[in-house]
C-alpha positions as protocol buffer text, in pm:
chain_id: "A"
residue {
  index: 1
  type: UNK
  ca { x: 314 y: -783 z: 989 }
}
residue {
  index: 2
  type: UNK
  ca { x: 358 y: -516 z: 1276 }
}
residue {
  index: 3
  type: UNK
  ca { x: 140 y: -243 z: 1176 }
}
residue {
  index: 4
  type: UNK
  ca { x: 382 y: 62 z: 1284 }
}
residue {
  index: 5
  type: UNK
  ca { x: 668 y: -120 z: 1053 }
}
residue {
  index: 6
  type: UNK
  ca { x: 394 y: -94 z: 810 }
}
residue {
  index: 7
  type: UNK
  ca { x: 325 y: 247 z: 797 }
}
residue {
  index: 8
  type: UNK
  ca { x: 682 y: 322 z: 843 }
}
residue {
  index: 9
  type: UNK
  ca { x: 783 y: 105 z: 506 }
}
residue {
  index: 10
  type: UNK
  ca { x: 457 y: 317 z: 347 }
}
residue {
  index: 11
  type: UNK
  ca { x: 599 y: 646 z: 492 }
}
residue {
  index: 12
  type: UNK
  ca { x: 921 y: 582 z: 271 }
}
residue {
  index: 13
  type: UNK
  ca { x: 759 y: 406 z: -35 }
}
residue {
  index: 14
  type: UNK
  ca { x: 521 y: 684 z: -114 }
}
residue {
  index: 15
  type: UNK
  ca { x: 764 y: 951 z: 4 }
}
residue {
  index: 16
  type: UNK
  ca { x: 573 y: 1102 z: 278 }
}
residue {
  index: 17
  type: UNK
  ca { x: 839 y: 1164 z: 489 }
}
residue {
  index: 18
  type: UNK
  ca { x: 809 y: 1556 z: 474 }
}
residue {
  index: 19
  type: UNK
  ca { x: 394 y: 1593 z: 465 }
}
residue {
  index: 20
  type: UNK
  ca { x: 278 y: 1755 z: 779 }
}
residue {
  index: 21
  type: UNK
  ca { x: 175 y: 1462 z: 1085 }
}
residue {
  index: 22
  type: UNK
  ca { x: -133 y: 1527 z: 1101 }
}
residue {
  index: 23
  type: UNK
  ca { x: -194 y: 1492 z: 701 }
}
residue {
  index: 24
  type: UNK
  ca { x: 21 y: 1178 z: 683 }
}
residue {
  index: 25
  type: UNK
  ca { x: -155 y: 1033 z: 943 }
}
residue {
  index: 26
  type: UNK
  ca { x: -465 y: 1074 z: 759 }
}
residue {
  index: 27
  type: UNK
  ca { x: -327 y: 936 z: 413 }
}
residue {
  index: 28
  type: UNK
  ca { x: -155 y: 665 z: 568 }
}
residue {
  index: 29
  type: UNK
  ca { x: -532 y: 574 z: 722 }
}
residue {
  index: 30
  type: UNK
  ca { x: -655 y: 583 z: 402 }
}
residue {
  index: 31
  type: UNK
  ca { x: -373 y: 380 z: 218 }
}
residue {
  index: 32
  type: UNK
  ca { x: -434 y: 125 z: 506 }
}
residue {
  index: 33
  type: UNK
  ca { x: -834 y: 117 z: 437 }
}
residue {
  index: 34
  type: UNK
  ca { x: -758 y: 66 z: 4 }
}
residue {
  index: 35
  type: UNK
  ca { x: -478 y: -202 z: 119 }
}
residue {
  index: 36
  type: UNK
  ca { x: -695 y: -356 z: 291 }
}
residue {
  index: 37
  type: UNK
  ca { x: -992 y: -386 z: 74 }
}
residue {
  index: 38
  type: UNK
  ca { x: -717 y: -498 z: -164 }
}
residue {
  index: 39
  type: UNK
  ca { x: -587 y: -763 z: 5 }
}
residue {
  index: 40
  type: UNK
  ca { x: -939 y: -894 z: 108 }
}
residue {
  index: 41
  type: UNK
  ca { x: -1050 y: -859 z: -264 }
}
residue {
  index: 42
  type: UNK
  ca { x: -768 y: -1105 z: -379 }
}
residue {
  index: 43
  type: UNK
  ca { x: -765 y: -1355 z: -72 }
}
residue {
  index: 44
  type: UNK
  ca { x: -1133 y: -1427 z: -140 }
}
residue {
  index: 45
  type: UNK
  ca { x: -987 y: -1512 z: -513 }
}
residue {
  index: 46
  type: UNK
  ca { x: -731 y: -1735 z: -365 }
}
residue {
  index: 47
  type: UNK
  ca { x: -942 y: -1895 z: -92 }
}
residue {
  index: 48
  type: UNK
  ca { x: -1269 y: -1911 z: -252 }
}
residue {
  index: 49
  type: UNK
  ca { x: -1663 y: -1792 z: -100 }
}
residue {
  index: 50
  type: UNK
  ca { x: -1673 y: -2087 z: 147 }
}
residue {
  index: 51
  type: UNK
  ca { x: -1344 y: -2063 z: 318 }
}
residue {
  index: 52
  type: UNK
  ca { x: -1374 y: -1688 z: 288 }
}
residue {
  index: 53
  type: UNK
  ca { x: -1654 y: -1640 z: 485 }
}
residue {
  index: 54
  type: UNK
  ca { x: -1498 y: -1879 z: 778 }
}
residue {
  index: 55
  type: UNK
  ca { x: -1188 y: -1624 z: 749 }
}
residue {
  index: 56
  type: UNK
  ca { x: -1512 y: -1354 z: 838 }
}
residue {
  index: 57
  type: UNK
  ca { x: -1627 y: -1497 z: 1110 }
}
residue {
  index: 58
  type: UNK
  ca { x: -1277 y: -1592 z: 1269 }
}
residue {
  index: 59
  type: UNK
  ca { x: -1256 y: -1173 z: 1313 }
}
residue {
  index: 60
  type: UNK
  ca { x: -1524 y: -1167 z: 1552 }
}
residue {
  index: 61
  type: UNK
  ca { x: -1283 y: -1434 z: 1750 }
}
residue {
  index: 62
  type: UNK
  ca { x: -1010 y: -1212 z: 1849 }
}
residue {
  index: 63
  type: UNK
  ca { x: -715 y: -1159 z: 1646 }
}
residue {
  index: 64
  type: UNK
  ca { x: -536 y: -1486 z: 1760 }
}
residue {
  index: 65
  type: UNK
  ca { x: -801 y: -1673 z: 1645 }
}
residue {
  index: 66
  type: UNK
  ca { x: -791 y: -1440 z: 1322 }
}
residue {
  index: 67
  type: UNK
  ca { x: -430 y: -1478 z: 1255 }
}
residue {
  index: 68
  type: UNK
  ca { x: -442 y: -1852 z: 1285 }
}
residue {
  index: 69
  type: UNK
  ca { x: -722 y: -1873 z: 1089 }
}
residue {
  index: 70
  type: UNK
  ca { x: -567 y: -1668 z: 823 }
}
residue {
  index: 71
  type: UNK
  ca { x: -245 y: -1912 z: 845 }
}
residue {
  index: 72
  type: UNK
  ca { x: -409 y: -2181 z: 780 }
}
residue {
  index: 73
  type: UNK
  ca { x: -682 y: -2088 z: 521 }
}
residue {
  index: 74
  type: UNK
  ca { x: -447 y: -1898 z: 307 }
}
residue {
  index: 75
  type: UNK
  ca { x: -94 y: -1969 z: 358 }
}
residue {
  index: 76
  type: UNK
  ca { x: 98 y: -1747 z: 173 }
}
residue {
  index: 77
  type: UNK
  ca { x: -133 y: -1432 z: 355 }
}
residue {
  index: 78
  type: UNK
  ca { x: 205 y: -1213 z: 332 }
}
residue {
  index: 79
  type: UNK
  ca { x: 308 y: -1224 z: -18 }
}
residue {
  index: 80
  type: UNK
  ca { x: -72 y: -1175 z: -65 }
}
residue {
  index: 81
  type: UNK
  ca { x: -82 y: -880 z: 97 }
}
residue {
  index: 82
  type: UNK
  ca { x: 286 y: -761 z: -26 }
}
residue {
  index: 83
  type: UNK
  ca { x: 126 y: -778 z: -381 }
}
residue {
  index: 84
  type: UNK
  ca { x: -238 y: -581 z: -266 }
}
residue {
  index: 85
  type: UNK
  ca { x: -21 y: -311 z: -127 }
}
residue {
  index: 86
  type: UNK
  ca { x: 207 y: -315 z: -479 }
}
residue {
  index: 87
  type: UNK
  ca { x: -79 y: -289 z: -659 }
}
residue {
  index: 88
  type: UNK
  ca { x: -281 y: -2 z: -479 }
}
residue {
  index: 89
  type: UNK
  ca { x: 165 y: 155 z: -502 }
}
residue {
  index: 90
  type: UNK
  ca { x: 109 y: 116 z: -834 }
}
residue {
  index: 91
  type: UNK
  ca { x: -215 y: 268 z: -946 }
}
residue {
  index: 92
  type: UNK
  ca { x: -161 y: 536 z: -694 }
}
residue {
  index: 93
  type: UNK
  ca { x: 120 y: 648 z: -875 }
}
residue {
  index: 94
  type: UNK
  ca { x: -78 y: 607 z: -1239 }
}
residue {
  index: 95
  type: UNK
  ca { x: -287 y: 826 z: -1115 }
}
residue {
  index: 96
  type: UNK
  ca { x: -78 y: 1049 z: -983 }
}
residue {
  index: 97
  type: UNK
  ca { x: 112 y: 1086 z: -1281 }
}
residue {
  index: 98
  type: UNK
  ca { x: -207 y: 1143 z: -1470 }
}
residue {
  index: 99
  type: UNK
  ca { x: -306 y: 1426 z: -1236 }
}
C-alpha cells in the first residue's frame, strides 16, 4: 500500500486532521512504528519462525525483492496488515477513552 495514502486514511481515521503539522507528523511516525511492529508480530504467527526469518533477510534485498517475498510467503499481507492497523485503532482508542 502507498505509504502517503496511508497516512492520509490514518489522518482521517484517528481524526488528526486539525493537530498542528509538525505534531501530526510526529504521531503519524509513531502510529506507523506500533503498526508496524503489529503487523510483523502477527505475520510471524501466520508464516511461522522459518519462513519468517527468510521474509528478514529478503529486507536487506531491496524492497522488490521484499515485496515479492512478502507475496509469496504470506499471501494475504494486506488484510494482515488492515487488521494490525485495526487493532493498534482499537486499543488506541481504549486507551484513550480510559485517559
Amino acid at each position: 500500500m502507498d505509504q502517503e495514502i496511508l497516512y492520509k486514511q490514518i489522518i482521517e481515521e484517528w481524526e488528526l486532521e486539525n493537530v498542528p503539522e509538525d505534531d501530526r507528523t510526529e504521531i503519524l511516525e509513531e502510529i506507523a512504528k506500533t503498526i508496524h511492529t503489529q503487523f510483523l508480530l502477527d505475520a510471524y504467527n501466520v508464516c511461522g519462525e522459518e519462513n519468517f526469518k527468510a521474509l528478514e533477510a529478503s529486507v536487506n534485498m531491496g524492497n522488490e525483492f521484499y515485496e515479492t517475498t512478502l507475496k509469496h510467503t504470506i499471501p494475504n499481507y494486506e488484510e494482515i496488515f488492515q487488521r494490525a492497523k485495526e487493532k493498534v485503532y482499537i486499543s488506541f482508542k481504549k486507551q484513550a477513552h480510559l485517559s
